[in-house]
C-alpha positions, 0 to 999 in steps of 0.5 A: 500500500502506498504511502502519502504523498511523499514521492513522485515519479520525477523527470530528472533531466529538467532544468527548473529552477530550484527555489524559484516557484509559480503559483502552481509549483508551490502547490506541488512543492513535495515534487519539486523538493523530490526533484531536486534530490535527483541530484546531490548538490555540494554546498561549495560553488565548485561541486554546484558548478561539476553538478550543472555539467551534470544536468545539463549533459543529461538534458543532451542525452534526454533530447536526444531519445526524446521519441523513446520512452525513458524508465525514470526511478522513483525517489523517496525523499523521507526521514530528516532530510526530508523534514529539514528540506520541507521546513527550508523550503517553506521559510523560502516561500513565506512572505514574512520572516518565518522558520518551519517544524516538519514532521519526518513522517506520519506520528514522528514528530522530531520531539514527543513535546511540541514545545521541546520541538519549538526551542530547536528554532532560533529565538525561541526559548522554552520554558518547563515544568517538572522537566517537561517544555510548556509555553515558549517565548519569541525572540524574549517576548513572554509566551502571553504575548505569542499567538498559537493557532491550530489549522488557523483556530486560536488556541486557547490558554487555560485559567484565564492565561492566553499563554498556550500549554504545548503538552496540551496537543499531542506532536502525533496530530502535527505535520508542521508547525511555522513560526512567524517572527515578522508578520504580513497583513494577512496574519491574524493579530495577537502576536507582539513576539509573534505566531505559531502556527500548528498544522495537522493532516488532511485525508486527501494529502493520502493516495490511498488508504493508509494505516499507522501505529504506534507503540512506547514505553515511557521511563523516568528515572525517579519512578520505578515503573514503566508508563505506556503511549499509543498512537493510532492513524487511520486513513480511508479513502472512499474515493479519489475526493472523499477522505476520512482521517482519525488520529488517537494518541494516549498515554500515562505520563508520571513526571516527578520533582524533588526539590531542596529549597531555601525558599526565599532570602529575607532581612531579619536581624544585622547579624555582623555588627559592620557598619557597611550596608547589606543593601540600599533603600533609595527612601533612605539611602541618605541614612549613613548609619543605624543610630541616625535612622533611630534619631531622625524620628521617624514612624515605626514602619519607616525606622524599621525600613531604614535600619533593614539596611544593615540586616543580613539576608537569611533563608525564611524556610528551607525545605523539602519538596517531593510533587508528583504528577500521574496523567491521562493524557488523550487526544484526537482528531477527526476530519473529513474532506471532500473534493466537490470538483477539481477546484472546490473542497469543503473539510469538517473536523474535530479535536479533542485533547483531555488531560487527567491529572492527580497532583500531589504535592508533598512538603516538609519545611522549617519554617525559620523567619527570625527564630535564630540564635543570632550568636550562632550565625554566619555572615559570608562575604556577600552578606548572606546568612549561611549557618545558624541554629533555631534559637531565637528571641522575639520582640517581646524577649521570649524565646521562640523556635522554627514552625516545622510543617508537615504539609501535603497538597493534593489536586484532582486536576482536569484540563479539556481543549476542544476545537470544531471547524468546518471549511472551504477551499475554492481554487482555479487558475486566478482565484483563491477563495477560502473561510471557515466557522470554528469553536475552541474551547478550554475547561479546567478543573482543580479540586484542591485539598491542603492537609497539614500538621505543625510543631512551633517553637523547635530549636537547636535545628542546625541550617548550613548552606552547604555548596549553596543549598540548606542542609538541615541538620534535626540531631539536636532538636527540641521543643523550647520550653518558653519558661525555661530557656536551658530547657532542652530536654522535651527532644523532636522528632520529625517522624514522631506524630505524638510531637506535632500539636501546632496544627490539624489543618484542611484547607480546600480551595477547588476552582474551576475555569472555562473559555470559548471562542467561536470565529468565523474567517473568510479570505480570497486572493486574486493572482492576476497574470502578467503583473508587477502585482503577484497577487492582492489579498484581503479577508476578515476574521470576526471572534466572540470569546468567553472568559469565566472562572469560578472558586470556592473555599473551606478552611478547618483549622485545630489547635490542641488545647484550643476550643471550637464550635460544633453545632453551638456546642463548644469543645477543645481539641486534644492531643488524643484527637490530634494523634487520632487523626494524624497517628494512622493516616501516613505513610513514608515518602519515596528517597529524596533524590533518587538518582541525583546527588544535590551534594549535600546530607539530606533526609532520607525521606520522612513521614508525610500526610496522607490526605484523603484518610487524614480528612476523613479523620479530621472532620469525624474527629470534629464533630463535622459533617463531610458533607459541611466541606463538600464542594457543592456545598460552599459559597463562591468566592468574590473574585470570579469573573466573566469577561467577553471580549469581541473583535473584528478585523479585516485587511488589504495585502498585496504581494508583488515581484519585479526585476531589478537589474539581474536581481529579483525583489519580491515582497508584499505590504498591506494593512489590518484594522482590528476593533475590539470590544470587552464587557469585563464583570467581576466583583466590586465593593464601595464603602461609603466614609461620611461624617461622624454626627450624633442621635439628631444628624449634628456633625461631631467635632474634635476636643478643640473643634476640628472635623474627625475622620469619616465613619462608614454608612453602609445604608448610603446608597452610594454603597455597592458590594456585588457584581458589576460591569465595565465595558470598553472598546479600542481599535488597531490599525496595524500597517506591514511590509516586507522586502525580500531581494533576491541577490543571485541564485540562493542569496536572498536579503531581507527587509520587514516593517509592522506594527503588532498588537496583543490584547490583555491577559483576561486576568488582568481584566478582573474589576475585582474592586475594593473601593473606599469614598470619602465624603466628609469635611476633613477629606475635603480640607485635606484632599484625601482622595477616595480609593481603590485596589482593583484589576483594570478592564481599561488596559490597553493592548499589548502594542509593539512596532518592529522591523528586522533585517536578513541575509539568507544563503540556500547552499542547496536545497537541505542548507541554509546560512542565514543572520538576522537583527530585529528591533521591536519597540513596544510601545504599550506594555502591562506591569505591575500595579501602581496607583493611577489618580483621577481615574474614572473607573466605573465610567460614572463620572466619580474620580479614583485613586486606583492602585491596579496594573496599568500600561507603560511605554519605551520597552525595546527589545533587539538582537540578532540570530544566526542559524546554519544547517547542511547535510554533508553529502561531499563527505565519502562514505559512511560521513556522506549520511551526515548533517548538523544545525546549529543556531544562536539568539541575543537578546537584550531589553532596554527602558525596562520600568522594572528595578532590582530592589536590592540595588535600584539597577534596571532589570531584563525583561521577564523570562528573556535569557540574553543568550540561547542556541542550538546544536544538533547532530545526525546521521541517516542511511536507509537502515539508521537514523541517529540524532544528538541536540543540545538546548542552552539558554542562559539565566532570567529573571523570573518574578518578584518574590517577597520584595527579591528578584527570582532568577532561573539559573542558565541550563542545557539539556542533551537529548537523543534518539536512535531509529532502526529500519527494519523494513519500509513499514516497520521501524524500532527506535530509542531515545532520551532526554535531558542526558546531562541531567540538568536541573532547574535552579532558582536564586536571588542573588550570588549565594542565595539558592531560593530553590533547586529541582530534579526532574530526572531523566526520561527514557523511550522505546517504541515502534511504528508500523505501517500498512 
């Protein structure tokens, strides 16, 4: 049985131009790619100009038998060749900057993760969780900020968030995926970094009926089990128009992280006594020493602020972390494509992707603050804390120890992302028409459930940062008898249930997000013949999208010797119920760091909370009803919101091509005009402050006759606690232009130009108001304003003018050297909250001070790329089966309005390393396929935590894989990731490790038949 079409009986002999493509010949690229390998080119001009001869001798020959038959073989163009061939030959032909995935072949895509195929490509950075790739940025520009597509569809993010999960799509549904950089008018607006889109197959891109299936079994080196992958694809053909494609992917997939964290660094004591400062506030840099801060009078809050100054950075909670994840993962599509005539086609299709997810989280921490023995510490020479001892003394000079929290977090977490779409494709000689009506939809649910047990007071832990990680050393704990400083003889033992009496918590927190967007596009291009203009283009797309989220809360807390009410009935929880809820229900956890050696002395592994018995148990215990804390049972929470966001665009394009001189100049320049209207509804409250009056409505005034402060009045009808709503409305106009000149055969310079836009994260859009009005004389007199905390639904887009530059040089049809620079200067960015005066905020005529995320101006991001791959074809035997590709991005981001608040200095733009790069290399021949690559980005700045910046540690990650033949339907295969185990490392600063985290390493072995 034939396969897709990925061969051709080709004529050999013709002197068709390489890359220079009509309309037609574009339609049939996989010929033309297959005709080109007929003949082998070498990437220096000598070997080019030998293989001309070559041609044009056979081009004799073949003139001269012109009246014979001639018996051509059949070339198949397949494996990496033919992926990397098929993604150049689609960067040629795109009209914007744009780089290309191709899947080697049916369910082969080059990695088992869309995103960790995605940061194979230059400008692209991945991020990942618990090893696995998630979301990725583009050229620095965080992964919110990017639009994904799914054949043309906008993929939905989850939880409110428009950054796209890639291991949400199976890589088996893919056949390409293109990511644009630059961007054309036609292109759908809401990429500022810029658009990714995944492409799946069609049935009648098969000849014949076809049939693929796959086989794994998955191995992660910190679970001892093996867990299982399938894929399925299936192609009937009913007849020459009628096809029908199903694509079935499951597996289990269990990914889990050991963690060794510090947590956080905070200011607590001046542990050295110098007179130098550990860091600088800019309120009180002109303070030289600590007795100045306690002279100046200031308040309490301030004179604290002032002498933190000369306080030491010590870790607030070092801990243990053991997080599992054990999924179902299934995904499917199912299309149906019809050829009405030559010319028309219509194409009905359904995915579906489903995630089922048990989250447990398991913790084990010291929780320090400022309970250590300042005698006992450790200063280094970076004003780090690395060593002392849970004994410490609190304002009040009673003696107070670490909070040792035995906590365990479990989430029964399900995620759903459906797309339906039904389409047209209208074709002849000079007209394209096209369109579609599509739904997507994503469902998130997370039943949360915090179980928990504490000890307070524990002394004599010992917490050394060895190689800049905690190593906790619990030999000489003890419970601190507050009464008796030299007590030290009620010792603590960590796995010893009868010593925690702190804490029985149960803490549940289930929430629940869905979106939808239901689209209609419709596109038609007109090529005319014989013109300066190649074709003109235009279409508009028009979407209405939902947005809601919902969350509930139910919190049990118990205290041994304190009291609680059941039912009006008081009692107090004994140690007898705490050891009756905690004593049975536990269970030891797995060896930390399996297969890892983090270099310090750990635990071993300790007794953690078992939370489904351990809440069953504590609610029985209680004296409460399970049905009190059951989900169906609770009250919404206030912050939920339903936002609905609509837009319409449409455009004008033309592309053009021209001579110049022995030149070719091609390109297109067009633009898009995009509206967008949002009804953000979310909950919002207005206290009311008036002025204070007696019994009979007199106003009250001070001893000495001045006005008081305002007294809340929750009858004004000014007052409001509920829901409400805020519309908005802003339009876009998005110009573009992109030059492409064609220099000589192969050598191509680029020139893009275009304003882009983002709309904001739906979060960010939450009224969520807490609001205060004062109207009383003293708010008057002295202009206090009134007030608000709150989201922003009057956020403008994301908006961004960019360009970029490029030289480009096909070699041959499988090699590229190509450099690029690109500017993007963003000129409406969201960060973080600040407070905004005179804000109308309801759109009522009342004036605010709002404290909420707002926009700011000036960000620019620049840098360059350079990418370059080859097959070594020249090399003699075995080295000929040889290729490589290597690519490297920098990124710089300048008028950053985000600032260190340990030295006032500009930050990077979050989640931008300033350096990344790719190299890989593979060996192919008609039994063996082997590939090596290496993925490194250098450190980011990851988020604010606890008033310290967060960075992520530079890494590089090592995959393999090994494919063997067996025949033309059978084929085995190996592969592993992240060889050179590399973890992921966290820090605020040199010596002040916040966190370390080992995922393993993943293994695979599999099949793929087909028939």
């Amino acid at each position: 049985m034939n396969n897709y079409n990925q061969s051709e009986k080709l004529d050999c002999t013709k002197t068709t131009p390489l890359f220079r493509k009509n309309s037609l010949a574009s339609r049939i690229a996989s010929i033309v790619l297959a005709g080109a390998a007929c003949s082998t080119f070498m990437v220096t001009n000598a070997y080019a100009q030998e293989q001309q001869d070559e041609e044009q001798q056979s081009q004799s020959q073949n003139d001269s038998a012109s009246s014979e038959d001639t018996v051509l073989e059949e070339v198949l163009v397949t494996g990496i060749r033919q992926s990397y061939t098929s993604a150049l030959d689609r960067k040629r032909e795109a009209g914007t900057m744009m780089d290309s995935l191709v899947a080697e072949d049916i369910s082969e895509f080059p990695d088992k993760n869309i995103g960790e195929a995605l940061q194979r490509i230059s400008g692209i950075q991945l991020n990942r969780d618990m090893g696995e790739g998630t979301s990725v940025s583009v050229r620095g520009v965080e992964s919110g900020l990017v639009r994904v597509e799914l054949n043309g569809v906008t993929a939905m993010g989850m939880g409110g968030s428009r950054s796209v999960d890639f291991r949400d799509m199976a890589s088996e549904l893919v056949k390409s995926i293109d990511v644009y950089k630059g961007s054309e008018a036609r292109l759908t607006e809401g990429g500022v970094g810029g658009t990714i889109q995944v492409n799946t197959r069609k049935p009648n891109e098969f000849e014949e009926n076809f049939l693929s299936i796959n086989g794994e079994a998955q191995y992660n080196s910190m679970i001892d089990e093996v867990m299982p992958k399938y894929n399925l694809t299936g192609v009937y053909k009913a007849s020459d128009r009628l096809g029908f494609l199903v694509n079935i992917t499951g597996s289990d997939v269990h990914t889990m992280l050991h963690g060794l964290r510090n947590t956080n660094w905070q200011k607590y004591h001046d542990v050295d006594g110098v007179a130098s400062k550990t860091s600088v506030d800019q309120l009180y840099a002109d303070y030289s020493t600590q007795q100045e801060c306690m002279d100046a009078g200031l308040d309490s809050a301030s004179e604290t602020a002032c002498l933190e100054q000369w306080h030491e950075y010590s870790p607030s909670t070092p801990r243990y972390s053991i997080w599992g994840r054990e999924e179902n993962r299934l995904s499917a599509n199912v299309e149906v494509q019809y050829a009405v005539t030559d010319n028309l086609s219509f194409d009905l299709s359904y995915t579906d992707g489903e995630r089922e997810k048990l989250a447990t989280d398991r913790n084990f921490q010291v929780e320090v603050g400022s309970a250590f023995d300042i005698d006992s510490a450790v200063v280094d020479a970076n004003k780090n804390v690395t060593q002392f001892v849970t004994n410490g003394v609190n304002a009040a000079g009673t003696p107070i120890g670490a909070t040792i929290r035995n906590r365990t977090l479990n989430f029964d977490w399900n995620q759903e992302r459906k797309v339906m779409r039904a389409g047209f494709d209208y074709v002849n000689d000079n007209l394209a028409i096209d369109g579609y009506i599509a739904r997507s939809t994503t469902f998130e649910d997370i039943d949360s459930r915090d179980t928990q047990t504490a000890q307070n007071n524990v002394g004599g832990i010992v917490v050394t940062q060895v190689n800049d990680l905690p190593e906790i050393d619990f030999t000489d704990a003890y419970i601190i008898n507050q009464d008796d400083v030299e007590d030290t003889f009620n010792t603590f033992n960590y796995n010893d249930g009868t010593q925690y009496t702190s804490l029985d918590r149960f803490k549940y927190a289930p929430s629940q997000s869905e979106a939808s967007e239901n689209i209609a596009k419709f596109d038609v291009t007109y090529s005319p013949e014989q013109s300066f203009f190649t074709a003109y283009r235009t279409g508009f797309i028009a979407t209405d999208q939902d947005f809601a989220n919902n969350a509930w809360g139910y919190n049990l807390m118990q205290t041994v010797g304190n009291p609680y009410t059941v039912d009006g009935e008081t009692r107090i929880w004994t140690q007898d119920d705490h050891e009756a809820v905690l004593l049975g229900n536990r269970f030891a956890t797995d060896k930390f760091f399996r297969d890892y050696n983090p270099g310090v002395d750990i635990i071993e592994s300790y007794m953690a909370v078992d939370t489904e018995p351990y809440l069953a148990a504590l609610l029985e215990r209680s004296g409460f009803s399970s049905a009190e804390a059951a989900r169906g049972n609770l009250q919404p929470i206030d912050s939920r919101y339903d936002i609905n966001v609509q837009t319409q665009s449409a455009y004008v394009q033309a592309d053009f091509e021209t001579d110049v001189g022995s030149m070719v100049l091609r390109g297109n320049f067009g633009v898009r005009v995009a509206r967008t209207e949002t009804a953000s509804e979310g909950f919002s409250r207005i206290r009311v402050l008036v002025e204070q009056t007696d019994e009979d409505g007199n106003p009250i005034y001070g001893p000495n006759g001045e006005d008081l402060a305002g007294v809340e009045d929750p009858d004004d009808p000014r007052a409001f606690e509920g829901r409400q709503t805020v519309e908005e409305d802003f339009v876009d106009v998005l110009p573009s232009l992109n030059l492409t000149l064609e220099m000589i055969e192969g050598l191509e310079a680029y020139l893009g130009v275009a304003k882009v836009m983002a709309r904001p994260q739906i979060n960010d859009l939450n009224i969520n108001a807490d609001c205060t009005l004062r109207d009383y004389p003293l708010a008057r007199d002295q202009m206090i304003p009134n007030t608000c905390t709150a989201g922003n639904p009057d956020l403008d887009p994301y908006r961004a003018t960019q360009g970029e530059v490029a030289l480009t040089w096909y070699p041959n049809e499988s090699s590229i050297l190509s450099g690029a620079y690109f500017v993007k200067d963003i000129t409406s960015y969201i960060f973080g909250a600040e407070t905004q005066q005179d804000v109308d905020f309801f759109n009522d005529g009342t004036l605010w001070d709002v404290r909420q995320q707002v926009n700011k101006e000036g960000i620019t991001t620049k840098g360059f790329e350079f990418q370059a791959s080859t097959f070594f074809d020249f090399l003699p035997e075995p080295f000929n089966n040889t290729g490589a590709k290597a690519n490297y991005t920098y990124i710089t981001a300048d008028n950053v309005d985000d600032f260190n608040p340990l030295t006032g200095e500009q930050m990077p733009l979050r989640g931008q390393s300033e350096n990344s790069y790719n190299l890989e290399a593979f060996y192919e021949d008609d039994t063996w396929s082997l590939k090596l690559a290496y993925n490194y980005r250098d450190e980011y700045y990851s988020r604010v935590f606890d008033g310290l910046p967060v960075f992520v540690d530079a890494s590089g990650y090592i995959d393999g894989k090994i494919t063997y033949t067996y025949d033309e339907n059978l084929k085995f295969y190996v592969d592993a990731r992240n060889l050179g185990k590399e973890v992921k490392l966290e820090t605020s600063g040199v010596g002040r490790t916040n966190d370390l985290q080992w995922s393993g390493r993943m293994f695979s072995a599999g099949f793929t038949y087909r028939m």
